[in-house]
N, C-alpha and C positions, 0 to 999 in steps of 0.2 A: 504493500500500500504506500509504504515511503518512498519507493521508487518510481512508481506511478506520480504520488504527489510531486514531487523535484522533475519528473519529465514536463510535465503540465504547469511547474512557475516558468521550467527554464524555458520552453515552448513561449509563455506568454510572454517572456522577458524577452526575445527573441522578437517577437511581431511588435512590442512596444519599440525597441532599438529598431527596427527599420521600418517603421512606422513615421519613428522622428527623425530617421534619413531621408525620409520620403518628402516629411515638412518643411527638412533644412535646404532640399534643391528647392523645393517650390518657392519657397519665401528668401533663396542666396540674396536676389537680387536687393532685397530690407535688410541684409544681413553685414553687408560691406562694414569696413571698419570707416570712421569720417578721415577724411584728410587735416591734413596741421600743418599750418603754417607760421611761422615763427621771424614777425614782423621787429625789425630794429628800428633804433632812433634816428632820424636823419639828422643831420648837419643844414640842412637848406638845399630848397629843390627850386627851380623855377617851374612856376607851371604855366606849358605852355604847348603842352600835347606831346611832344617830341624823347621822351623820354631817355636822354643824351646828356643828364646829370652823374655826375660823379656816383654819387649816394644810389640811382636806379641801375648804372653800369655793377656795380659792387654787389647789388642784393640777388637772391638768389629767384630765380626765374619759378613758379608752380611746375608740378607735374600738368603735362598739356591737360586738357579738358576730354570727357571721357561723351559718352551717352548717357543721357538722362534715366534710362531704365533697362539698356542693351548692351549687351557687350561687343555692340558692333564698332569699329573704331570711326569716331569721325573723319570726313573726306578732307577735311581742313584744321588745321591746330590753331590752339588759343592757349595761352599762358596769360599769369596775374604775377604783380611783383605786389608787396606791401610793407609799407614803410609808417612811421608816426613820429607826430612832436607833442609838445603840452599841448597844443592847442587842435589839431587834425589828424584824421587820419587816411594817408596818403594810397592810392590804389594806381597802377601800373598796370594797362592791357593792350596786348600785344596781338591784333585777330588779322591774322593770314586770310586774305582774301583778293581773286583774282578780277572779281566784278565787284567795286564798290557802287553801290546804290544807294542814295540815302534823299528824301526828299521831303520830308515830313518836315516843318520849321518850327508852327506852333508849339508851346511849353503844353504839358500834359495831352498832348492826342495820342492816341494809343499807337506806341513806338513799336512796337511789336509785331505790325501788321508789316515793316518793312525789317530787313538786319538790322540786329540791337545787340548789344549787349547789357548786362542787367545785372544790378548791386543787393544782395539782400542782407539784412542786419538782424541779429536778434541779442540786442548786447547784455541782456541778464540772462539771456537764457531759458524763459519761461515760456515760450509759446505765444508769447500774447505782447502785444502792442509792440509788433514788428516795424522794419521799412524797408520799402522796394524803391530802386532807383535805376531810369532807364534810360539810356542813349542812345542813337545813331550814330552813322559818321560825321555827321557837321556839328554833330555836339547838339541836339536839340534834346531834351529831358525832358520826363516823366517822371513824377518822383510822387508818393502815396506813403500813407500809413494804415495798417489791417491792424483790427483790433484781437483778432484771431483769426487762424484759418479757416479757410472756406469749407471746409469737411465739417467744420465745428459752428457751422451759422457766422462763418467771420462776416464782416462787410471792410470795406477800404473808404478811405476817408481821402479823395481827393485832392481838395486845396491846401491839404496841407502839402508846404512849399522847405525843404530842406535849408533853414535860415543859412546864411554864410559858405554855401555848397557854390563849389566854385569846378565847372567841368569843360577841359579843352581836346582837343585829338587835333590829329595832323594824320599824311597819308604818304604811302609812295608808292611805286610800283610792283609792290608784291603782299602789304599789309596796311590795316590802318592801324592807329592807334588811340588809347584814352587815356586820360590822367584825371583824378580827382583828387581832390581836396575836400572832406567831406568833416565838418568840424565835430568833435566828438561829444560836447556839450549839447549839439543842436539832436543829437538821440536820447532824448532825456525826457520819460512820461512818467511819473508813478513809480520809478525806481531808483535803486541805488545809483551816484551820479557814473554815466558810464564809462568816465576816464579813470576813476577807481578801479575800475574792474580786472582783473589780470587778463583776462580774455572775453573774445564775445565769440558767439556763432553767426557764422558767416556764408555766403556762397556767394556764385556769379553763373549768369545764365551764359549761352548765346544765343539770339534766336536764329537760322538760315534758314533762308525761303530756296530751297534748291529749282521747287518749280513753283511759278501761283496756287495749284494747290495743294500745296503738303512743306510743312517745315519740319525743318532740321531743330533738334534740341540738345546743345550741347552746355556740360556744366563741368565744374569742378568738381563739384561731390555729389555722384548719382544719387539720385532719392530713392530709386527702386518701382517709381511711375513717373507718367506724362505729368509733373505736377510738383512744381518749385517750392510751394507751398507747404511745405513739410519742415517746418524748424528742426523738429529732432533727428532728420536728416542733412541738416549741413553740418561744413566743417571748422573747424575754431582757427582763431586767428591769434598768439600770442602776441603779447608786448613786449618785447623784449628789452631790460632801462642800461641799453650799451650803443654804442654806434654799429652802424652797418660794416657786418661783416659777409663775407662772399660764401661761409660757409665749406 
């Protein structure tokens, strides 16, 4: 009877362990570890889209940009440099692209509908009262605050305008590029103040319109769906209180 018993746990011990290997492929793509980035102090950057400062020459470039939910490799790369002072914090993007298209002028029309690239913040860390910030290549912005995600009844808050947010690009024949200044004070709602903070969660989109209709989504830190909006799915941005090193 003892024997029978111990075939019949190890049996069902057996169907539980590949059961949860059966769960672990299904749900890999939720399962990624987040990326880290480990942001130094700058000395002083001009900004001026061009990205040919000392301090962004020295810092260390991201792992390129993967697929939002596949592990297909994008057709194009995209790298992030990030840099900080007391007062900002400095972003660096590098988008390899052989048709720059960008036409959209107006602040807040939905930058998305053409190539963008896209900034998203969660500097406590809680899910809740985020900021999204969006570009093209002339530098025209979209910039929003979500009180939560949309899975969670969030809504976005429009007019809200990223105070002291200062954003330029430049372009040449094989990439364009961005540069922000995004001041650290100005992500400040009902929390601890976020220059305190030793780190925030961070991401960056891209959007490509390969054809009018189907876009490309490419990020830094896959979420594991079509769908940015997942805090607990990006990746953290340390402060590091030294000067830029190359790493």
């Amino acid at each position: 009877m003892l024997l029978v018993a111990g075939a019949v746990l190890a049996s069902c011990g057996n169907a539980r362990e590949q059961e949860g290997e059966k769960l672990t492929d299904k749900y890999a793509a939720l399962l990624t570890e987040p990326r880290v980035y480990r942001a130094y102090r700058t000395q002083g950057i001009k900004l001026d889209g061009k990205l040919d400062d000392a301090d962004w020459q020295t810092a260390k470039p991201s792992d390129p940009f993967v697929d939002i939910s596949t592990d297909v490799k994008p057709l194009k790369e995209t790298t992030v440099k990030m840099l900080w002072d007391d007062d900002n914090l400095y972003i660096g993007a590098t988008i390899i692209e052989d048709k720059i298209v960008a036409n959209l002028k107006q602040r807040d029309t939905i930058i998305w509908k053409e190539n963008d690239f896209e900034v998203f913040i969660d500097p406590d860390n809680d899910r809740e009262c985020y900021f999204e910030i969006e570009i093209n290549a002339i530098g025209t912005v979209m910039d929003l605050m979500m009180n939560k995600p949309y899975r969670d009844q969030g809504n976005f808050y429009m007019p809200w305008d990223c105070p002291g947010l200062v954003v330029k690009t430049s372009r040449d024949d094989k990439a364009w590029y961005a540069e922000f200044a995004i001041p650290r004070k100005s992500l400040m709602i009902g929390f601890t103040k976020p220059e305190e903070l030793p780190f925030w969660r961070i991401n960056f989109s891209r959007v490509e319109w390969m054809n009018p209709e189907k876009e490309e989504n490419w990020v830094w830190n896959p979420t594991g769906e079509i769908d940015m909006h997942m805090p607990e799915r990006w990746g953290y941005v340390y402060f590091v209180d030294k000067p830029v090193v190359s790493e």
